[in-house]
N, C-alpha and C positions, 0 to 999 in steps of 0.2 A: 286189353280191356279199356273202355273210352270210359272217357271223366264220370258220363253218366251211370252208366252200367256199373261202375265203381262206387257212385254214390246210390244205388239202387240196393248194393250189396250191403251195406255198411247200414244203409237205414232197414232193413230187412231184419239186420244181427240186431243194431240198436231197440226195435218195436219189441223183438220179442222176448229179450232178454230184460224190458222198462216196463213194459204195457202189464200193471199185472191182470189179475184172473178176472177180476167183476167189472174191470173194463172192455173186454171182449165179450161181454153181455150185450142182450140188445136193451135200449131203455124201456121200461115200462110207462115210463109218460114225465109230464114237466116235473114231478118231484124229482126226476132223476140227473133231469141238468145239472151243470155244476157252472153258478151264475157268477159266484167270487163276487168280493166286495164285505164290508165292517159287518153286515150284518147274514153274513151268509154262513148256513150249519152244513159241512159236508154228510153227505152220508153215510157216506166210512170212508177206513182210512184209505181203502184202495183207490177211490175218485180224491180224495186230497193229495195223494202219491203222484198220482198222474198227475195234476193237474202241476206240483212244482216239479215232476221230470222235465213234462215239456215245458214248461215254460223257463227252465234253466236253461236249454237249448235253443229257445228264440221261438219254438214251434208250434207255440198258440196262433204265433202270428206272423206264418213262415216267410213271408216277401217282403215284410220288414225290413228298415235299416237293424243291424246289429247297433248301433248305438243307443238304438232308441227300446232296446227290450228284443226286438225280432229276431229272426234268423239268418237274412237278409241273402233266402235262395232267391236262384233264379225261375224262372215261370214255369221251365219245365223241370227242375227240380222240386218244385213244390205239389208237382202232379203228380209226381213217382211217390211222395210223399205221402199224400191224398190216396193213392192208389196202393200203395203198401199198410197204410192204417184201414183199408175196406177189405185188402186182404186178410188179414187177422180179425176183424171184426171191431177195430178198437174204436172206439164213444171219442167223438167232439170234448178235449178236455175243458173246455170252457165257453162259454154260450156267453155274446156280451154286445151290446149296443155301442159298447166303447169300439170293438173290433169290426163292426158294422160299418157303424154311423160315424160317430164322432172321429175315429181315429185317421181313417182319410180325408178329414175336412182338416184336420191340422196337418197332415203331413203337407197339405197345398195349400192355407191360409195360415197355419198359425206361427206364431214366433219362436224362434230359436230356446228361447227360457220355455212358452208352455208346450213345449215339445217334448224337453229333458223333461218337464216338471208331470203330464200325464201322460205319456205313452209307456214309459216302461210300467209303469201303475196298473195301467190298461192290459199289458201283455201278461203282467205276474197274475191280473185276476184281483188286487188289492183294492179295486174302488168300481164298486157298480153305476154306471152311470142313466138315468131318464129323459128323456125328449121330451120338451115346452115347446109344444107347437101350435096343437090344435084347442083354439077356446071356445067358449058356449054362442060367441056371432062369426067366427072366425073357423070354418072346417078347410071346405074344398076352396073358398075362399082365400086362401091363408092370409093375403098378403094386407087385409083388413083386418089383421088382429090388433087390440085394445093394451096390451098391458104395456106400461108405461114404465119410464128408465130415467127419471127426472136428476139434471146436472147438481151431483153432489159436491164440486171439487175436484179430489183425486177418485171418486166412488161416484155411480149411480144408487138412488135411490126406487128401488124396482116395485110396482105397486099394480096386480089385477090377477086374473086367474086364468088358468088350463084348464081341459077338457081332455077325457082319452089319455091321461099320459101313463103309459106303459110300467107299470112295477115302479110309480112313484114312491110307495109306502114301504120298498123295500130300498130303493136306490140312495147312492150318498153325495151324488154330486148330479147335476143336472145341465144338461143344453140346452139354451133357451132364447127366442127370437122375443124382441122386445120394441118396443120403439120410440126410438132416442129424437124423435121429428113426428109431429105430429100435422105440419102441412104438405107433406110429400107420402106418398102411399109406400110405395116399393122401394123406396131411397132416403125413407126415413125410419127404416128396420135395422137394428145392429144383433150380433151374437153374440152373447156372453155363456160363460159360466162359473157354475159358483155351488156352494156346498148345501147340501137340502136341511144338514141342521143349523143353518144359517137362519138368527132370530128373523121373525117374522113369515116365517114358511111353514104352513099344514097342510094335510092332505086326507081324503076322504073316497074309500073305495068305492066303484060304481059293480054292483053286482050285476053279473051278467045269467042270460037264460039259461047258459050251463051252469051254472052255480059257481063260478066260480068271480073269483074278484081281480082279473089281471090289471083294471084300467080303473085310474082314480083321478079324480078332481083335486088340483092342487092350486094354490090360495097364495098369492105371496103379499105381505103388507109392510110394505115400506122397507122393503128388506135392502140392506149396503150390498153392493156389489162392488168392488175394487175396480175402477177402469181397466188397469194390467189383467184382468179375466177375460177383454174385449179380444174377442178372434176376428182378425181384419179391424179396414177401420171401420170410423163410424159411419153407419148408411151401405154398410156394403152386406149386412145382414141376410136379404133377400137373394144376392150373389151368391154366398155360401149357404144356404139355405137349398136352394136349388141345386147347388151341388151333391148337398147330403143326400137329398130325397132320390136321387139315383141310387144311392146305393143303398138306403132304406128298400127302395121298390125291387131293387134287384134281390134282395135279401125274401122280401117278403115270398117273389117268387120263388125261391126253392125251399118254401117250410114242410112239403109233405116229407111222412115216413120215409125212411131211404130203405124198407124193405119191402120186394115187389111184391105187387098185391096178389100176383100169380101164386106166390110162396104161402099166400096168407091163406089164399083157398085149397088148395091142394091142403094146408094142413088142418081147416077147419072141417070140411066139407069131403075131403078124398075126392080117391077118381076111381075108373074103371075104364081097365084096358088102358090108363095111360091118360085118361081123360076126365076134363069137368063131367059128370053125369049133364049139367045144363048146359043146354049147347047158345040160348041167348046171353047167360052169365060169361060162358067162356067165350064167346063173340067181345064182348062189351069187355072183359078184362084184356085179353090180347089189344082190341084197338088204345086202349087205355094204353098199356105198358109201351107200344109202337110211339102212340103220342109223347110219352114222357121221358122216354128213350133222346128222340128226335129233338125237343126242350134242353134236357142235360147237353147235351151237345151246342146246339143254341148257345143256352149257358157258357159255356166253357170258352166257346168262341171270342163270346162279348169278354168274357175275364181275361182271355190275353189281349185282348182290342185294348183295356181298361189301362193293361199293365202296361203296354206298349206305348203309351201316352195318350189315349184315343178316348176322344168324349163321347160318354153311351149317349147324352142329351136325350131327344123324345124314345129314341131304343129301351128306355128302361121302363118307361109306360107300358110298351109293348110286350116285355118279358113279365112287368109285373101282373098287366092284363090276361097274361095265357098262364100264367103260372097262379092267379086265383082259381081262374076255370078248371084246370086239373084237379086241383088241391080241393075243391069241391067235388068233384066229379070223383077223385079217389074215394072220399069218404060217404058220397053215395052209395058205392059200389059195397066200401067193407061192410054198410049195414045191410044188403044185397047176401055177405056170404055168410054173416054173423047169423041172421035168421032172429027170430025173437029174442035173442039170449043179447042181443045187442041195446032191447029197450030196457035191459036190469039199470035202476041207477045206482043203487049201493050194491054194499056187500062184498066178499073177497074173487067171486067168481067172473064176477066183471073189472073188477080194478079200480072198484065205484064208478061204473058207468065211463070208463074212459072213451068209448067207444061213440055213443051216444053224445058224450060229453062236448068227443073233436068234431063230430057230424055238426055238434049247436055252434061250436067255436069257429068252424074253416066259414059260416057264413058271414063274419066279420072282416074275412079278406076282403071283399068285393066294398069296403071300405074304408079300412085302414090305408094309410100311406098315399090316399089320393082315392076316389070313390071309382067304378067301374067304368059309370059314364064319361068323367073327366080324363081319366086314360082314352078310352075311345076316339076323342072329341081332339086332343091333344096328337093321337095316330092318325087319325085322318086329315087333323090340319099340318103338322109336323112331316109326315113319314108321307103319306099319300097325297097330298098338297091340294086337298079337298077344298071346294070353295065354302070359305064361312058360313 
């Protein structure tokens, strides 16, 4: 038996003997994530069970160094991985910006101490973290943002506000682009972070058309930030910066449901003889699953490219560009099989409009992490070497 096959066997025994029962559910929507962090309620004990199995094993954050919290498989041990928790059905133990975003800018920028000091944090699920990026003059623009990082000594004093930042009012510790130079544009940007109950920091929920409040306005005044919180040096802000939002964008591209939509009509709507009764719905779902098929794949490619030492650079415009389109076009289609029962908002029969809800939410892609146009604009000057 080869090493893998060996480890294929062993992680096979491990899921099924760890994973317990209400993890091999499918989720019914964002209450069911398990976000980790000071102010996070599990929802039972089965999602907090999991959540420290795996993370005692490294397997929130399988490609990981083991020193730093992970697991520290290899690429294709981590698929077998990936591929043995789809085979039981087992839930994403933990959903995190840290595991995202942040945690790959430090494994390549940051310092030996804030390595030790938040990645195993990051792995156990112990510190939720938020994105300071986009402010009220500063969107697609980014690299014109305003808030200001003025020389305290051994500290910055950090003073202006956010726009868009993602589960600010739940989060504990925040990444945030600032700028330590105010006569250089893109070289006078540095990255820090630092704690959100750090005096002088509020934050204010932006209700959104789904009703719901993911993205809030966050305020900072004159808040201390300790130098030693600086990731890279100063002025290299925009360097790392540009880093992360590859793996922001590649993230953003794979948010849809990972159960096929085929599954979702066949159980809403049935068949006959084996088939959609609607022969345009079943056209339109099949092209669908072919495209998102052909995507994961895609995907997975760029992931060993990543791993391999390979810079997605404008590539990740490009997966985040197609993977908004889907992720749109999926949630067109489910209100296609749902039929009216899909415009319910409240109530237990819809899940309070979950449905309706992700239809109002997936149009937030085509702006989040970089606007639709600025992908485009970026693929054809980048990727297709289009003239300006």
């Amino acid at each position: 038996m080869s090493n893998l096959e060996s480890f294929r066997t062993e992680t096979r025994t491990w899921l099924e003997e760890n994973c317990p029962p209400l993890m091999r559910t499918p989720e019914k929507g964002d209450t069911d994530l398990c976000w980790g962090g000071r102010k996070f309620s599990f929802q039972s004990e089965d999602q907090k069970l999991w959540l420290e199995r795996m993370a005692a094993r490294g397997w929130t954050v399988p490609t990981w160094p083991k020193e730093y919290g992970g697991g520290g498989l290899s690429k294709d041990e981590a698929k077998i991985l990936a591929a043995e928790m789809k085979h039981i059905g087992a839930r994403t133990p933990l959903t995190s910006f840290g595991i995202w975003m942040l945690g790959p800018a430090l494994l390549k920028f940051g310092t030996e101490e804030q390595k030790q000091e938040h990645l195993p944090k990051i792995a156990r699920g112990e510190i939720r973290w938020c994105q300071g990026y986009s402010e009220p003059n500063a969107g697609s623009d980014l690299a014109s943002l305003a808030t200001k990082a003025l020389d305290g000594g051994d500290h910055y004093i950090v003073s202006g506000q956010k726009v868009w930042t993602s589960y600010a009012d739940k989060a504990d510790w925040i990444f945030c682009l600032v700028r330590t130079n105010t006569e250089e544009k893109h070289t006078g940007i540095s990255f820090v972070l630092f704690d959100m109950e750090s005096e002088g920091v509020s934050t204010r929920p932006i209700k959104l058309i789904s009703g719901y409040s993911p993205f809030c306005e966050t305020f900072f005044d004159e808040v201390k930030v300790p130098k030693a919180a600086r990731v890279g040096d100063e002025g290299q802000g925009w360097t790392i910066a540009k880093y992360l939002l590859t793996h922001e964008r590649s993230s953003i591209s794979g948010l849809w449901d990972n159960v096929p939509l085929g599954q979702v009509a066949v159980e809403k709507i049935g068949t006959v003889d084996g088939e959609i009764v609607d022969k345009m719905l079943r056209y339109q779902i099949a092209e669908h699953e072919i495209d998102s098929a052909a995507f994961m794949i895609t995907l997975e490619r760029a992931g060993d490219e990543a791993k391999a030492g390979a810079s997605l650079g404008a590539f990740s415009s490009m997966l985040k560009y197609y993977g908004t389109e889907l992720n749109k076009e999926r949630n067109e289609l489910v209100l296609k099989v749902e039929g009216s029962d899909a415009f319910e908002w409240e109530g237990q029969f819809s899940n309070n409009g979950e449905v309706a809800r992700r239809w109002l939410r997936s149009k937030g892609n085509s702006i989040e992490g970089g606007t639709s146009e600025v992908q485009l604009n970026i693929i054809s000057k980048r990727i297709l070497d289009l003239p300006a």
